[in-house]
C-alpha positions in Angstrom: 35.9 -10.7 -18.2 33.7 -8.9 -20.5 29.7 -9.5 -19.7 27.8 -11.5 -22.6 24.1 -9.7 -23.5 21.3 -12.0 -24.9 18.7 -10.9 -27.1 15.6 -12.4 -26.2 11.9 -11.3 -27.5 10.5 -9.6 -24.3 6.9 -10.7 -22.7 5.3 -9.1 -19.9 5.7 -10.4 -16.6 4.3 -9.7 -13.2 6.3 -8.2 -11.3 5.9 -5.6 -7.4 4.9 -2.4 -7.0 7.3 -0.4 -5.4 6.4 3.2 -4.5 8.1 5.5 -2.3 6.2 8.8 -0.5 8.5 12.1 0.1 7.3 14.9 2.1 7.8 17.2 5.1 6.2 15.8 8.3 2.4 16.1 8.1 2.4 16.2 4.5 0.2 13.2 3.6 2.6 10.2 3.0 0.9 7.3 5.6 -2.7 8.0 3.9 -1.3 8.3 0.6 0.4 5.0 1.3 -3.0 3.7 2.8 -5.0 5.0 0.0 -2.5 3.5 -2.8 -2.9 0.2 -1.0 -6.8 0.5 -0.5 -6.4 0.8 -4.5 -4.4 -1.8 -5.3 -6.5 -4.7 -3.0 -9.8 -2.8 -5.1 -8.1 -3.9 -7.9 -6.9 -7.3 -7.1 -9.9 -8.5 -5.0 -13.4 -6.5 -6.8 -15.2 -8.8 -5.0 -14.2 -8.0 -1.4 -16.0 -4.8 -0.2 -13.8 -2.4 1.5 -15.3 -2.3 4.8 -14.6 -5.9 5.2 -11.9 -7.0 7.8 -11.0 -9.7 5.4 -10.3 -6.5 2.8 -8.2 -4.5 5.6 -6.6 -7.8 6.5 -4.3 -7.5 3.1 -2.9 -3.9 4.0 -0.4 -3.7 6.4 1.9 -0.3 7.4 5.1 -0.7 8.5 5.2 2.6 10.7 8.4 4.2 11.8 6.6 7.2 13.3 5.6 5.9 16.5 2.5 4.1 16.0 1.0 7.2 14.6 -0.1 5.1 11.3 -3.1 3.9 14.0 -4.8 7.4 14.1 -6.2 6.6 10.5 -7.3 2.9 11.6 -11.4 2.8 11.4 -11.9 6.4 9.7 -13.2 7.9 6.5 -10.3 10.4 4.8 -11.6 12.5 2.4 -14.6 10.6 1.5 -12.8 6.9 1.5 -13.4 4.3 4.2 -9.8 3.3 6.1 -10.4 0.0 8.2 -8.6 -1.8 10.8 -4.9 -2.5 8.8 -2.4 -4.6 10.0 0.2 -2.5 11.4 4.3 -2.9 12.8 5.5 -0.7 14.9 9.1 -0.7 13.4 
């Protein structure tokens, strides 16, 4: 059965971000993860300041690395504040 298209006029909608980190072990992916994420709250709550727990309470890691994600839990990285996330231990 051949598939029917519709034209429509587009409008923007809002939709996830999806990123995905590649790199050799100890290359940088879990704080580039964590500092993408400390963006995107910035941007999404510029009221909250980042060394809130109610800012850190809207990151969260799902870590496949055993627990290591945690070493970066209450630190400053290169200049930038990384508070207490919410982590899994998957």
């Amino acid at each position: 059965m051949p598939r029917k298209f519709v034209v429509e006029t587009a409008e923007r909608e809002m939709l996830k971000f999806v990123a995905m980190y590649t790199g050799a072990d100890g290359s940088g992916k879990t704080l580039s993860g964590l500092m993408t994420a400390k963006g995107l709250v910035e941007a999404e709550f510029p009221e909250l300041d980042d060394r809130s727990q109610e800012f850190w309470d809207k990151v969260g890691v799902l870590d496949t690395e055993h627990r290591r994600a945690r070493i970066y839990a209450d630190t400053v990285q290169n200049g930038h504040y990384i508070g207490k996330f919410r982590h899994i231990d998957f």
